[in-house]
C-alpha positions as CSV (number, residue, x, y, z in Angstrom):
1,X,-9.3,23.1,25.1
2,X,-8.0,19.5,25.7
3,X,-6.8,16.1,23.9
4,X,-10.6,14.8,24.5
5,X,-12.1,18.0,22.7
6,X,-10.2,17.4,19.8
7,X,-11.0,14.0,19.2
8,X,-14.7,15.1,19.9
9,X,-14.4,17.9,17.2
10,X,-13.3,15.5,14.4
11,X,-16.3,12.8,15.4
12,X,-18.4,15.9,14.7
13,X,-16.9,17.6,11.8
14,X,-18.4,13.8,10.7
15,X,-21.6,13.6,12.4
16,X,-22.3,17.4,11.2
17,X,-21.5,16.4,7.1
18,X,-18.8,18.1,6.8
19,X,-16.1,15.4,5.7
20,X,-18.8,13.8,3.0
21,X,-18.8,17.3,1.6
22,X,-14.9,17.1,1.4
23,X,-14.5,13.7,0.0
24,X,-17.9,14.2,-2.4
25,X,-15.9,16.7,-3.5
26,X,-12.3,15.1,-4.1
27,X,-14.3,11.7,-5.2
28,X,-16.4,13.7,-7.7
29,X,-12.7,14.3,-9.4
30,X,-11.6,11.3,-11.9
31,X,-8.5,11.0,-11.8
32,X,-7.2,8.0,-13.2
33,X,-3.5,7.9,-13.2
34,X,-3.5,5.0,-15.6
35,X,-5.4,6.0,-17.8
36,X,-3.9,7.8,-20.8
37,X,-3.7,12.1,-21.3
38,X,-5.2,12.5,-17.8
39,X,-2.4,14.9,-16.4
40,X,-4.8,17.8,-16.5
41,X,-7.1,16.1,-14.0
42,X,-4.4,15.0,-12.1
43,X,-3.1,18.5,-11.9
44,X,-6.4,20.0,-11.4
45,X,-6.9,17.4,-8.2
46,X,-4.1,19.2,-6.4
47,X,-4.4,23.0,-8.0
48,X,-8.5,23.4,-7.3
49,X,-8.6,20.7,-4.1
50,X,-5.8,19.9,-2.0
51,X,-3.7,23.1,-2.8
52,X,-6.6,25.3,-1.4
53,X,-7.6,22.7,1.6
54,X,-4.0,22.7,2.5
55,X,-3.6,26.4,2.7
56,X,-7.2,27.1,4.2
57,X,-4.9,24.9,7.2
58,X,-1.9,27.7,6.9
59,X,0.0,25.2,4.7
60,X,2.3,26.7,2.1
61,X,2.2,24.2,-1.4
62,X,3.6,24.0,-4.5
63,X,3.2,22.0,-7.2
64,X,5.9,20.1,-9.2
65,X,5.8,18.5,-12.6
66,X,6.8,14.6,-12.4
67,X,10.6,14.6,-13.1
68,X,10.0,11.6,-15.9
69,X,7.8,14.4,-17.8
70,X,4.9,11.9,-18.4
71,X,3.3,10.8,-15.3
72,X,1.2,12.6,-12.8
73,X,2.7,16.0,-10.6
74,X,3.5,16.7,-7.1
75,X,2.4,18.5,-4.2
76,X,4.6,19.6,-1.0
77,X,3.1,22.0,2.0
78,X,4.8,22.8,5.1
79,X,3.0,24.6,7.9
80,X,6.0,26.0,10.4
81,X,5.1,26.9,14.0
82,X,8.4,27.1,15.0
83,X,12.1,25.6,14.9
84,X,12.3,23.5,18.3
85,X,9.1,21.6,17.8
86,X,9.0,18.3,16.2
87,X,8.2,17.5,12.5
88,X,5.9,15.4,10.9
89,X,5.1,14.3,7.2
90,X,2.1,13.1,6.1
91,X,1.5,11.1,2.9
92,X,-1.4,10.5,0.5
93,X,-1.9,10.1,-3.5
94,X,-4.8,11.5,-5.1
95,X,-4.8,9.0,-7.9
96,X,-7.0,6.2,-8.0
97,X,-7.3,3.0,-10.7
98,X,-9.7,3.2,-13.7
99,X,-13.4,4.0,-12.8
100,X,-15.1,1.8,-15.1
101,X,-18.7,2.7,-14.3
102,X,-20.2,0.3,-16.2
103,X,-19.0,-2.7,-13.9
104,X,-20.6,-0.9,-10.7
105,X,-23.8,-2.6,-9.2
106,X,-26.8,-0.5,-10.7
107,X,-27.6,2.7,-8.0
108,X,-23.6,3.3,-8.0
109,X,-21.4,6.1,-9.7
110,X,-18.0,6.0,-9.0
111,X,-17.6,10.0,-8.9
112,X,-20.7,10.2,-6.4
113,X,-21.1,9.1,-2.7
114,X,-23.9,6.9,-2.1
115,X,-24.3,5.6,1.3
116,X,-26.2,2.4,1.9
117,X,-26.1,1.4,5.8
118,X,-22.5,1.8,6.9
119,X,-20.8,1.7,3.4
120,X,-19.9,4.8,1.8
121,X,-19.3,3.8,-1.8
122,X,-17.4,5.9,-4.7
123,X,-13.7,5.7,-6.0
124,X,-11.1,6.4,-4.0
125,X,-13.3,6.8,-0.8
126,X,-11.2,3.9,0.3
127,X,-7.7,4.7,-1.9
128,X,-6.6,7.0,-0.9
129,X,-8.8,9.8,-0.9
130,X,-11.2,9.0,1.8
131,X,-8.0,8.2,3.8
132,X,-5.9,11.4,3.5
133,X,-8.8,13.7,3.7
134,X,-9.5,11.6,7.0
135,X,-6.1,13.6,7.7
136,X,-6.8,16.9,6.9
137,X,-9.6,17.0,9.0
138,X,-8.0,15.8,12.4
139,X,-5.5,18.3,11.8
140,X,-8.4,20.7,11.8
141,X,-9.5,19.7,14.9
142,X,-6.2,19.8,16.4
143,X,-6.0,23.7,14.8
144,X,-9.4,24.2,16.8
145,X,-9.3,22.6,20.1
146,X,-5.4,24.3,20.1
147,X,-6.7,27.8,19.5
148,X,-5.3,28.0,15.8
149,X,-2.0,26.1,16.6
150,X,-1.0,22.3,15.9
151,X,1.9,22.3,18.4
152,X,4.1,20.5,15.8
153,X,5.5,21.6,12.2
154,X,3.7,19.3,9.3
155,X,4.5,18.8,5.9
156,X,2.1,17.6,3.2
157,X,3.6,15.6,0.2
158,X,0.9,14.1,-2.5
159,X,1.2,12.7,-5.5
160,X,-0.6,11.8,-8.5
161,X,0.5,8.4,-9.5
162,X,0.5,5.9,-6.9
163,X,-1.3,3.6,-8.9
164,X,0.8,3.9,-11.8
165,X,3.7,2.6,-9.4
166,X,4.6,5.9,-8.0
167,X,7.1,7.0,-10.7
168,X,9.0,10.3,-10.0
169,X,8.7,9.8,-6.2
170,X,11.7,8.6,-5.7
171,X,13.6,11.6,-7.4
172,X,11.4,13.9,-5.9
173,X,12.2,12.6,-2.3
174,X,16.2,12.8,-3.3
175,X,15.7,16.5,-4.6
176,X,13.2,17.7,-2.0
177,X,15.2,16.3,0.7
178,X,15.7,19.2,2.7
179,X,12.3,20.5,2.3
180,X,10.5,17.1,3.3
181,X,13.1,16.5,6.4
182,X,11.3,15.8,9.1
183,X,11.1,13.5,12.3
184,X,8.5,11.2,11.5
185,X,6.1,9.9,8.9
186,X,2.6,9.4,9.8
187,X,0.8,8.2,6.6
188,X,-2.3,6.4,6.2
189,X,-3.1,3.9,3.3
190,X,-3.9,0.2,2.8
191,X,-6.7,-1.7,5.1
192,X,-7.0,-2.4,8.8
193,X,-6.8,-5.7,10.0
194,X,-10.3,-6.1,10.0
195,X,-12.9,-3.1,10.2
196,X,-12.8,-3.5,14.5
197,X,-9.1,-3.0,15.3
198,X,-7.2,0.0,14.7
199,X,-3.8,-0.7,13.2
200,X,-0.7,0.5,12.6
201,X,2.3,-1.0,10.4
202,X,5.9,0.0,10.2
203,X,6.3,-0.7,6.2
204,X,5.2,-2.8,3.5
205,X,6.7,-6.1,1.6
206,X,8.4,-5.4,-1.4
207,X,6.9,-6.7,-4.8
208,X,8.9,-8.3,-7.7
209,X,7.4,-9.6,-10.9
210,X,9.3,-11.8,-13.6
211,X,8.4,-13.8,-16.4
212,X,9.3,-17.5,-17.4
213,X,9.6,-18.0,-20.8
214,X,9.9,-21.4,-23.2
215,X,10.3,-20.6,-26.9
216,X,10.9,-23.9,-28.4
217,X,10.8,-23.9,-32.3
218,X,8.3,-22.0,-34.9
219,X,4.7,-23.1,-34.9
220,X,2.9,-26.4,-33.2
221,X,2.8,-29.7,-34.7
222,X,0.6,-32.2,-34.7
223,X,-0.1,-33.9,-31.2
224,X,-0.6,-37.3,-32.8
225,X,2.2,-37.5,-35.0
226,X,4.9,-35.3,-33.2
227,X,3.4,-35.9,-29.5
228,X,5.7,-38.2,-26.9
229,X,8.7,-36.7,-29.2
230,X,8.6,-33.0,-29.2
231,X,8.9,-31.2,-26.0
232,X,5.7,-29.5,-24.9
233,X,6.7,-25.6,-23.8
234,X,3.4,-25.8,-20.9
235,X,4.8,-29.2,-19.2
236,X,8.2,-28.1,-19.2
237,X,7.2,-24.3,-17.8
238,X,5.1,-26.0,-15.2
239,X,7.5,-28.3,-13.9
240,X,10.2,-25.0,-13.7
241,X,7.0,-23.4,-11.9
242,X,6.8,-26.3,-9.5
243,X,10.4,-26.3,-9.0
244,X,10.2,-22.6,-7.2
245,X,7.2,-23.6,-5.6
246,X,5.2,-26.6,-4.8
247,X,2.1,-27.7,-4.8
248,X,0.5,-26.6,-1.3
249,X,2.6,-22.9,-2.1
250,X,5.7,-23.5,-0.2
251,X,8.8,-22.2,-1.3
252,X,11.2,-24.2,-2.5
253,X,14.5,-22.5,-4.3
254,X,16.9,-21.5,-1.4
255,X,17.0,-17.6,-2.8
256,X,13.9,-16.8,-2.8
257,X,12.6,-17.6,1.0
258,X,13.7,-14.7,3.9
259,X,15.3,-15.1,6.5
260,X,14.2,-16.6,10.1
261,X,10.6,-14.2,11.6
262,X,12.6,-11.8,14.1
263,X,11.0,-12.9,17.6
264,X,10.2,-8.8,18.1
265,X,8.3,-9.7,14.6
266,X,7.0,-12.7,15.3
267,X,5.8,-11.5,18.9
268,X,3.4,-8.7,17.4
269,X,1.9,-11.3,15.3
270,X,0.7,-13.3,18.0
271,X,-2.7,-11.8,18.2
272,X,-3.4,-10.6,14.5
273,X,-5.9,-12.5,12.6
274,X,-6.2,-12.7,9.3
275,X,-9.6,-12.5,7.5
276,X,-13.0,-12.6,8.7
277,X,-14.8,-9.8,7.0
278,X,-17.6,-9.8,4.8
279,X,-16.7,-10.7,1.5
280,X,-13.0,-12.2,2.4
281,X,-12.1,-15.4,1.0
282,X,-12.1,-18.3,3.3
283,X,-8.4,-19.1,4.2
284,X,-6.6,-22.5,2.9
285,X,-5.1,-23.1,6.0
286,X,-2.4,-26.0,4.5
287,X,-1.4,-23.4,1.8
288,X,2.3,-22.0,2.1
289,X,5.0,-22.3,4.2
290,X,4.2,-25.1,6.9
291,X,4.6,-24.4,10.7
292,X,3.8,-20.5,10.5
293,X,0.3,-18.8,11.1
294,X,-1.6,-17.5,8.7
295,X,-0.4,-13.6,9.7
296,X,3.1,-14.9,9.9
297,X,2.5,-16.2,5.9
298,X,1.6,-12.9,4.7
299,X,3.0,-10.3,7.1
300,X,6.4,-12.3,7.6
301,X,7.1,-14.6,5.0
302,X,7.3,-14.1,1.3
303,X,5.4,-15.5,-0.9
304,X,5.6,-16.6,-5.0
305,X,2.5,-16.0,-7.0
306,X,1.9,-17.3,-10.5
307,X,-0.4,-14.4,-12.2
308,X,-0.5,-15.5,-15.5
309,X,0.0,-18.2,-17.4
310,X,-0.3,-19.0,-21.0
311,X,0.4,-21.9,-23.3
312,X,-1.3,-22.2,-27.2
313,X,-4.5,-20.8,-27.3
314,X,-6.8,-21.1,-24.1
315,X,-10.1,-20.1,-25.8
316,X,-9.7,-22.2,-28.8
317,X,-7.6,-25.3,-28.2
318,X,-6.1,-26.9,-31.1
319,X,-4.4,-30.6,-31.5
320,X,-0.9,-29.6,-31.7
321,X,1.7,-29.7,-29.5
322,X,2.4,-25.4,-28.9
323,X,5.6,-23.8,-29.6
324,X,6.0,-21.5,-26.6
325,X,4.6,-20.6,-23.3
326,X,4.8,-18.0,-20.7
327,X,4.2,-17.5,-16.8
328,X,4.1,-14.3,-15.1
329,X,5.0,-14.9,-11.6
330,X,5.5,-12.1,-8.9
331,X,7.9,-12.7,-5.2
332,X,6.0,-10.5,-2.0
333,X,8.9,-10.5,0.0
334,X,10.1,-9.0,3.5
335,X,13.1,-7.3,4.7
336,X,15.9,-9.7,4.8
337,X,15.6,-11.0,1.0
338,X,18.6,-10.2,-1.4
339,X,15.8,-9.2,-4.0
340,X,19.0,-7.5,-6.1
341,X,19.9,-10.6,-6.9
342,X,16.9,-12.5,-7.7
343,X,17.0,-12.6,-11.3
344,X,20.4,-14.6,-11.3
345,X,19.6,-16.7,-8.5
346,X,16.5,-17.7,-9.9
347,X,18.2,-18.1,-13.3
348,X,21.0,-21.1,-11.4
349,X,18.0,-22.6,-9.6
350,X,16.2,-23.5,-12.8
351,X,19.6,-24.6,-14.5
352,X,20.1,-26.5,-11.2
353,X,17.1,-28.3,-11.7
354,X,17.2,-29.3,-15.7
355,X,15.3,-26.0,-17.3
356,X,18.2,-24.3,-19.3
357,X,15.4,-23.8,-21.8
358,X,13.5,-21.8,-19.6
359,X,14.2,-17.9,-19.8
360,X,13.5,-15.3,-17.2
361,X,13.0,-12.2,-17.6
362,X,11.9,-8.6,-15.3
363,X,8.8,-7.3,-16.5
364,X,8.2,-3.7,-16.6
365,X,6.3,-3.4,-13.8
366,X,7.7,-1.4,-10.5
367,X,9.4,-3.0,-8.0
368,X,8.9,-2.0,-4.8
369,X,11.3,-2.5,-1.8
370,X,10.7,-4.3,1.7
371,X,10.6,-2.1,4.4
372,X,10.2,-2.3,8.0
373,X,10.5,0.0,10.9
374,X,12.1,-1.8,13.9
375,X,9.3,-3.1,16.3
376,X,11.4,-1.6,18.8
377,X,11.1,2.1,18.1
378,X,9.8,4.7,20.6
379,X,7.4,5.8,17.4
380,X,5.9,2.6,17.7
381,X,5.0,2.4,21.1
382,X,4.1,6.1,21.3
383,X,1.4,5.3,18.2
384,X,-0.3,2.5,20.0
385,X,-0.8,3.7,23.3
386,X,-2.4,7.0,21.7
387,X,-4.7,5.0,19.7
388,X,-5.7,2.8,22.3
389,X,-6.4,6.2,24.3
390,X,-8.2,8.0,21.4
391,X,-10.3,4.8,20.9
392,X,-10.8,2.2,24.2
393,X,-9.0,-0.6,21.7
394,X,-5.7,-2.8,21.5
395,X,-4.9,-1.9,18.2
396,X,-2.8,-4.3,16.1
397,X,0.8,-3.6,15.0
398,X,1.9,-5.0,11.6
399,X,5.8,-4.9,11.4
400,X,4.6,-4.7,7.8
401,X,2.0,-4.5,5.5
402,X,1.2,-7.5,3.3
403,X,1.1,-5.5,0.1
404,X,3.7,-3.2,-1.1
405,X,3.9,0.3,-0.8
406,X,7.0,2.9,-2.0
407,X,8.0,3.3,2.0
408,X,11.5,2.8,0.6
409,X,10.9,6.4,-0.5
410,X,10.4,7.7,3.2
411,X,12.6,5.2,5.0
412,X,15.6,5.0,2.9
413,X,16.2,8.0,0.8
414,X,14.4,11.2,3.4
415,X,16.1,8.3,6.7
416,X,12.6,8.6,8.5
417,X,11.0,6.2,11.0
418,X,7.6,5.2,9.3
419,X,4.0,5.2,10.9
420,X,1.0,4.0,8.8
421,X,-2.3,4.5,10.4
422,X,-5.1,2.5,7.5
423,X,-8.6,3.6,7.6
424,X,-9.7,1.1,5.1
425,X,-10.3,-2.6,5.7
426,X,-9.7,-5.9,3.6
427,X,-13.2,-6.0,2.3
428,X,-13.6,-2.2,0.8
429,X,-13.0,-3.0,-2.8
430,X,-10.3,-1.9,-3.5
431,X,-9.3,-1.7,-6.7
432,X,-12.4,-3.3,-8.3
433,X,-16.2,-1.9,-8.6
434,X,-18.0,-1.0,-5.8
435,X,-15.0,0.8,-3.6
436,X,-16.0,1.9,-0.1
437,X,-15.0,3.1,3.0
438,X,-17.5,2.5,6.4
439,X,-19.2,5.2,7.9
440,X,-18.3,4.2,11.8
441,X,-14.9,3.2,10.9
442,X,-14.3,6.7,9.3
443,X,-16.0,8.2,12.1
444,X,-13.8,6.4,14.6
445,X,-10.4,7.2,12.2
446,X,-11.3,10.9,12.3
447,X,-11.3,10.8,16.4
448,X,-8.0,8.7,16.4
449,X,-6.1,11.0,14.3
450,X,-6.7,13.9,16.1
451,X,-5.9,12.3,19.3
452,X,-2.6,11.0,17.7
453,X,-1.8,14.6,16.2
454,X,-2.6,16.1,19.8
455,X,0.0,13.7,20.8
456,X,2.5,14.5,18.7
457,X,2.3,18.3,19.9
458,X,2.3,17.2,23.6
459,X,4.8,14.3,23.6
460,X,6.5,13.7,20.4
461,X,9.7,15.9,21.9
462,X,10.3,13.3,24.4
463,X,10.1,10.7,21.8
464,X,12.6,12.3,20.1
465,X,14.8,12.7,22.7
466,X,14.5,8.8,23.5
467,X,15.3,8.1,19.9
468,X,18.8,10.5,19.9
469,X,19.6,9.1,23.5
470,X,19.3,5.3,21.8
């Protein structure tokens, strides 16, 4: 059988019901990594689903506990065809955020798969179940149209708590080195560009969150007698705020802007657009960093978000000028950023500019690293011209994803070259009630996968052999 049977295979192991049997069943599994005392569901995910789904594929797995002894476990599978043939590793979590059935639109369950039109709607159809089982059965159809075979060695690592911030995968990657060593990622999570194009993107934006803090005296005082002579913690926290950033969202403190858009960078950029979809928010086209396009703002630029902010009480005002107040802000940044040093530099800026007062602090939150496969690589152009082969479409290469993503995990600690491949789009709900993944999309994602795994079997050698010659 050929490239063009596989892909046909995986569009019908969709049109035939047998990936909404997969994912009913892996959605039908709550597992919500941040929710307290679920580590027997988040076992249970991998020991009665992907540990059998992976071995029905001749995968070996094993499961390991998280190495912080709280958080969700581990699962690695290899399948080995033979020691000359590339390797590949592919990614997923099977945790997803709280289900909170209550706040889905009335016909909805958030452990059952009900299709209206082209939405498919349930939790994790869109992160990440919906996307790694997309996986697992294009590697099917590669098995099929190859006579059993994939062609390629392929390794399997998922974990359980992605959405907790991924703790443990880090020391997992630095202990399972050896047995996750491979040639490539090929990992699919995140959204499209829009639901249309096929994308791919090298690595994600690193996230960093920090609080500003003014703690000026015990208890507020009177605004008619003390105010005009008692500093007030909210003005002097918003003009620090508007100190690091102004008032159309542009940067301002030195440290915390990259560096110049690469041209490679700025070059693949040319032709993404940003929005669009149903349900998107309209753009504000004069917000951030003036001269850059919107997918040069979010794909390479950083950005400084204020997520919180809080000053006396906001629900029941009183007349008195508050002690305290407190901002949580978070930098999105791209590679290029001195992000080790953020904390400090932010700490001179706002002594700089008249706030000794002001205190900053980390929060506890993770940070994640920016990360970004050189446009450059052979992976990279391998990956789009087999899309655009599986699928008739330019697809659109992100140098990074807007969002973060622990890719630092892949790139810097196992050294691989990082392909993501989303099967999501901007407008699935993620995160929030109603999650969903689309039914032609999926379809198409299935048929793209395999072509790209057929690929990898057929061509991925000489890709490897450019890399080594380079």
């Amino acid at each position: 059988m050929s490239r063009h049977d596989a892909v046909a295979l995986a569009a019908r192991h969709f049109d035939e019901g047998g990936f909404r049997a997969v994912l009913q069943d892996a959605v039908g599994r709550a597992t919500e990594s941040q929710t307290p005392g679920q580590i027997p569901a988040l076992t249970a995910y991998l020991t009665d689903f992907a540990a059998p789904a992976l071995r029905r594929l001749g995968f070996a797995p094993r499961i390991l506990d998280n190495p912080d002894g709280v958080h969700g476990p581990f699962l690695i599978a290899e399948r080995h065809e033979g020691d000359g043939l590339p390797t590949v590793l592919i990614y997923g979590h099977g945790d997803t955020v709280q289900n909170y059935p209550e706040q889905w639109r009335a016909g909805l369950d958030p452990l059952r798969i009900v299709v209206e039109g082209e939405r498919w709607y349930g939790r994790g159809t869109a992160d990440n179940k919906g996307q790694h089982i997309v996986n697992l059965g294009a590697l099917d159809a590669v098995m099929r149209a190859r006579g059993g075979r994939l062609g390629f060695n392929a390794k399997f690592l998922i974990e359980m708590g992605e959405e907790a911030g991924s703790p443990g995968l880090r020391e997992v990657c630095r202990a399972e080195a050896q047995a996750l060593k491979a040639d490539v990622l090929i990992a699919s999570d995140g959204p499209r560009v829009s639901a249309e194009r096929p994308t791919v993107f090298l690595g994600s934006r690193g996230g960093y969150s920090f609080e500003l803090v003014v703690d000026l005296r015990a208890g507020g005082h009177h605004s008619g007698n003390w105010g005009g002579l008692l500093r007030n913690p909210g003005t002097v926290l918003a003009s620090a705020i508007a100190s690091l950033v102004d008032g159309r969202g542009r940067i301002l403190a030195e440290a915390l802007r990259p560096p110049a858009i690469p041209e490679g960078v700025r070059k693949a950029l040319s032709d993404i657009t940003v929005g669009g979809d149903a349900n998107a928010p309209e753009i504000d086209l004069d917000w951030g960093e003036p001269g850059l396009s919107p997918a040069e703002r979010v794909f390479g630029w950083n950005s400084l978000e204020v997520l919180a902010f809080k000053c006396g009480d906001p629900e029941g005002p009183l007349n008195a000028v508050p002690p305290s107040a407190k901002a949580t802000l978070q930098l999105r940044f791209v590679v290029g950023t001195d992000w080790q040093n953020l904390l400090p530099a932010i700490r001179a800026h706002l002594d700089a500019a008249g706030f000794p007062m002001v205190a900053v602090r980390p929060t506890r939150n993770e940070m994640f690293r920016a990360t970004r496969l050189p446009v450059e690589d052979p992976w990279v152009e391998w990956a789009l011209a087999s899309i655009a082969e599986s699928t008739g479409k330019r697809p659109a290469l992100l140098p990074n994803l807007g969002g973060s993503l622990p890719n630092d995990a892949f790139s810097e600690i196992l050294g691989l070259p990082t392909l993501w491949v989303p099967h999501s789009y901007p407008a699935c709900s993620q995160h929030a009630p109603d999650e969903h993944l689309l039914g032609p999309m999926t379809r198409e994602a299935l048929g793209l996968m395999a072509g790209l795994f057929w690929d990898l079997g057929e061509t991925g050698p000489a890709v490897i052999a450019r890399r080594r010659a380079a």
